[in-house]
C-alpha positions in Angstrom: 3.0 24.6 13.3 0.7 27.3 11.7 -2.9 27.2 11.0 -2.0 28.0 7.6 0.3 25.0 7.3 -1.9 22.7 8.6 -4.6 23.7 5.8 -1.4 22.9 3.2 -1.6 19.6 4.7 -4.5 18.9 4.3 -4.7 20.3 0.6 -1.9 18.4 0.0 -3.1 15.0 1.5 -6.1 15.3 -0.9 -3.5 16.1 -3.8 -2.5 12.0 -2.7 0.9 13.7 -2.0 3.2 12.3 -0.2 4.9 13.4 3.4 8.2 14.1 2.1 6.6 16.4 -0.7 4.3 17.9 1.3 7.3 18.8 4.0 9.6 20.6 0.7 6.6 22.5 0.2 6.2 23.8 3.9 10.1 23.5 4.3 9.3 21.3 7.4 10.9 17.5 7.9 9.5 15.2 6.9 9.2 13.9 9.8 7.4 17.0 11.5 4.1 16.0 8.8 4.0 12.2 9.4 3.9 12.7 13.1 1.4 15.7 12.8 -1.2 13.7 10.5 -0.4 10.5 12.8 -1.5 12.0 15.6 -4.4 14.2 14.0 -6.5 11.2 12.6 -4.1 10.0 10.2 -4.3 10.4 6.3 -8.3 9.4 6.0 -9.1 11.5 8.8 -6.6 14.4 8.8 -8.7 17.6 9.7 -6.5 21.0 10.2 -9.0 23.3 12.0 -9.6 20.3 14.8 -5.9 19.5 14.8 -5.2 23.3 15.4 -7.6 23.9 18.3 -6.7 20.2 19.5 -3.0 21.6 20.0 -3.7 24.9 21.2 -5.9 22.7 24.2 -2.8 20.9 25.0 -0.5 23.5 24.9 -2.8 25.1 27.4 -3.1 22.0 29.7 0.9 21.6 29.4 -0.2 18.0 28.7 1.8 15.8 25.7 -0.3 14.4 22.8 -2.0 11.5 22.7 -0.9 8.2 21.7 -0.9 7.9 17.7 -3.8 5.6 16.7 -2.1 1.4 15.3 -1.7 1.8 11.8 -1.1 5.2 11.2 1.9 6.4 9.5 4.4 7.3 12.3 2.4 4.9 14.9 3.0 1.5 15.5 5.5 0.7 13.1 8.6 -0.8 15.3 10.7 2.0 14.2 10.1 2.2 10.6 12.3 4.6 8.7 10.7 7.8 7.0 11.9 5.6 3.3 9.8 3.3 5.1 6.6 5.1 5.8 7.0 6.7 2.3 7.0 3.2 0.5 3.9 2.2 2.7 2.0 5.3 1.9 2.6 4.4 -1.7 1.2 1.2 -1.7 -1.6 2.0 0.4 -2.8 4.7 -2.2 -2.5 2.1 -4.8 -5.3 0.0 -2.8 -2.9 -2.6 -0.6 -4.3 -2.7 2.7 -2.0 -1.0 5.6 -0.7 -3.9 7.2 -0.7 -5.7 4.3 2.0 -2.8 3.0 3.8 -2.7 6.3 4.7 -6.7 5.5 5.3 -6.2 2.1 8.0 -3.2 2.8 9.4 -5.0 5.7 10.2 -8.0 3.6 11.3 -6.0 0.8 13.7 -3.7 3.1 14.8 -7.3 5.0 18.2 -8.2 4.6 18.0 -11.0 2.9 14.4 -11.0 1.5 13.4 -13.3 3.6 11.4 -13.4 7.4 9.3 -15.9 9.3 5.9 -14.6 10.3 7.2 -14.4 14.1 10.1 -11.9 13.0 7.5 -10.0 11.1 5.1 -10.3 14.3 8.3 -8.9 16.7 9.7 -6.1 13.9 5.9 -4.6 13.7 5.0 -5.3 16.9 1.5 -6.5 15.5 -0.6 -9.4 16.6 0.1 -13.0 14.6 -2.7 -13.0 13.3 -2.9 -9.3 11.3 0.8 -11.1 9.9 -0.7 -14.4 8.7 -3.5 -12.1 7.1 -1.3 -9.8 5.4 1.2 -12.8 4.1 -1.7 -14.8 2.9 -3.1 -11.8 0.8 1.0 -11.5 0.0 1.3 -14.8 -1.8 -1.9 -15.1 -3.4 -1.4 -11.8 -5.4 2.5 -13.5 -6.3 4.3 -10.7 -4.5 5.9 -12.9 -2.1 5.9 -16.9 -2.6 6.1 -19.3 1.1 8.9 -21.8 1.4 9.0 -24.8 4.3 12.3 -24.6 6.4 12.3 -28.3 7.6 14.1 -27.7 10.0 12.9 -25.2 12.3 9.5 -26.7 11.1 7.9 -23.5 10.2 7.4 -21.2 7.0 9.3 -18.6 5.9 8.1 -15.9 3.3 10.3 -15.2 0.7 10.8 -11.9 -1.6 13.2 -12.0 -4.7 13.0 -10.5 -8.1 11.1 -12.7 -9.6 8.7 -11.6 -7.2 7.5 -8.3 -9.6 7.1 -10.8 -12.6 4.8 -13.1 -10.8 2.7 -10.2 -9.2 2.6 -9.1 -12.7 1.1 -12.3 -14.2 -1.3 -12.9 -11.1 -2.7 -9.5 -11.8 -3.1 -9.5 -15.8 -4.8 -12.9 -15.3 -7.2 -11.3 -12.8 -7.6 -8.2 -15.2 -8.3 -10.6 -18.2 -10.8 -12.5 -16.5 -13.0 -9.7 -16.0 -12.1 -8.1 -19.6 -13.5 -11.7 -21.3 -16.2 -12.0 -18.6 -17.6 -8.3 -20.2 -16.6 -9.6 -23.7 -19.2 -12.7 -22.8 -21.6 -10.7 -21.1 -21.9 -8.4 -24.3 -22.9 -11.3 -26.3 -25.6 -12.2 -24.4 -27.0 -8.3 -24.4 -26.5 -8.4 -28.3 -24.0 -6.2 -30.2 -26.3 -4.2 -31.2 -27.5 -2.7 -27.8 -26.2 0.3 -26.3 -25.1 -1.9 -23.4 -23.8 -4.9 -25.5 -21.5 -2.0 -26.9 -20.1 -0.6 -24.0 -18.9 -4.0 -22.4 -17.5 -4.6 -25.7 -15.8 -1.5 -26.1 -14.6 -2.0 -21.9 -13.5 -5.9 -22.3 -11.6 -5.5 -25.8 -9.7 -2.3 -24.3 -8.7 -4.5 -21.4 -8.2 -7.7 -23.2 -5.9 -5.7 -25.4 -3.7 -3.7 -22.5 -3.1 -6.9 -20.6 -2.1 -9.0 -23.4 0.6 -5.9 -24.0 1.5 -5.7 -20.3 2.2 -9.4 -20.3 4.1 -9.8 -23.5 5.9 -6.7 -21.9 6.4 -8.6 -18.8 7.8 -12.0 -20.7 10.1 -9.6 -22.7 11.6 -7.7 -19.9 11.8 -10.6 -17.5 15.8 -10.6 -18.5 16.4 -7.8 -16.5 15.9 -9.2 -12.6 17.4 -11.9 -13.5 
């Protein structure tokens, strides 16, 4: 890979674009970028003059490259597809924690939506407790809801379709909270104030897009059933 190329990377990792565009663009697999940012630093730390001189070093040595770091793209992931690594790149962008994507896509991709927190531990080949993290955060923000299998005496964590709806509802109610906590806080400042204005102004818009989103929600819910 090219000195130039690796500067298109980078450009194109600040862009938030992701590996598979960034490859059309270079006409390079997809592939050849996630394992060229994995073992560079990753996305947050991807720097092409160091990664250049970095592989001119080992080229000269003869010697392979070093391990990828846990958590990176093409590193640790228990032989996640590229789909895969795309979907998790997604998420994390949109502010989901790493792991906490890696659990997320590896329930969504599971067969039948469905894994116990050991299966996850085994397919990631993470610790337990990065799993019971990432599944906690999981259900709390309704993405994925925990059933008992009385049985086996042990939880399983459970994705469906209803799954979007409920993230959906968790997340508006979050969202309004904070609109009618600046609605409240504007009162107390005084309408009249410059700053009594501008919480109005904020917690109306959001009171008023989340009331949409969920009436949206509630109307559309038809369609995963």
């Amino acid at each position: 890979m090219t000195q130039q190329e690796r500067r298109r990377i980078a450009a194109g990792l600040a862009e938030g674009l992701p590996y598979a565009e960034i490859a059309r663009r270079l006409g390079r697999p997809t592939s050849t970028v996630s394992r060229e940012v994995g073992r560079n630093g990753g996305p947050g730390g991807y720097r092409p003059q160091q990664a250049h001189q970095e592989t001119l070093r080992r080229a000269r040595r003869g010697t392979p490259a070093p391990p990828r770091a846990a958590g990176t793209p093409d590193g640790a992931t228990g032989g996640a597809t590229e789909t895969e690594e795309e979907i998790v790149e997604l998420a994390v962008r949109s502010g989901m924690p790493r792991m906490t994507a890696r659990v997320h896509v590896a329930l969504l991709l599971s067969e039948d939506g469905s894994c116990t927190a050991a299966e996850l531990t085994r397919r990631l080949k993470v610790s337990p407790a990065s799993v019971s993290v990432a599944v906690n955060f999981l259900v709390q923000q309704g993405y994925v809801r925990r059933e008992r299998d009385p049985r086996r005496r042990r939880d399983i964590y459970v994705i469906d379709d209803d799954a979007w709806y409920h993230s959906i509802v968790v997340s508006s109610r979050q969202t309004l909270d904070s609109a009618r906590a600046a609605i409240t806080a504007a009162e107390e400042f005084g309408p009249d104030s410059p700053v009594g204005q501008r919480l109005a102004r904020a917690g109306t818009f959001l009171e008023r897009v989340v009331l949409d989103m969920r009436a949206s929600a509630d109307r559309w819910r038809t369609l995963l059933a």
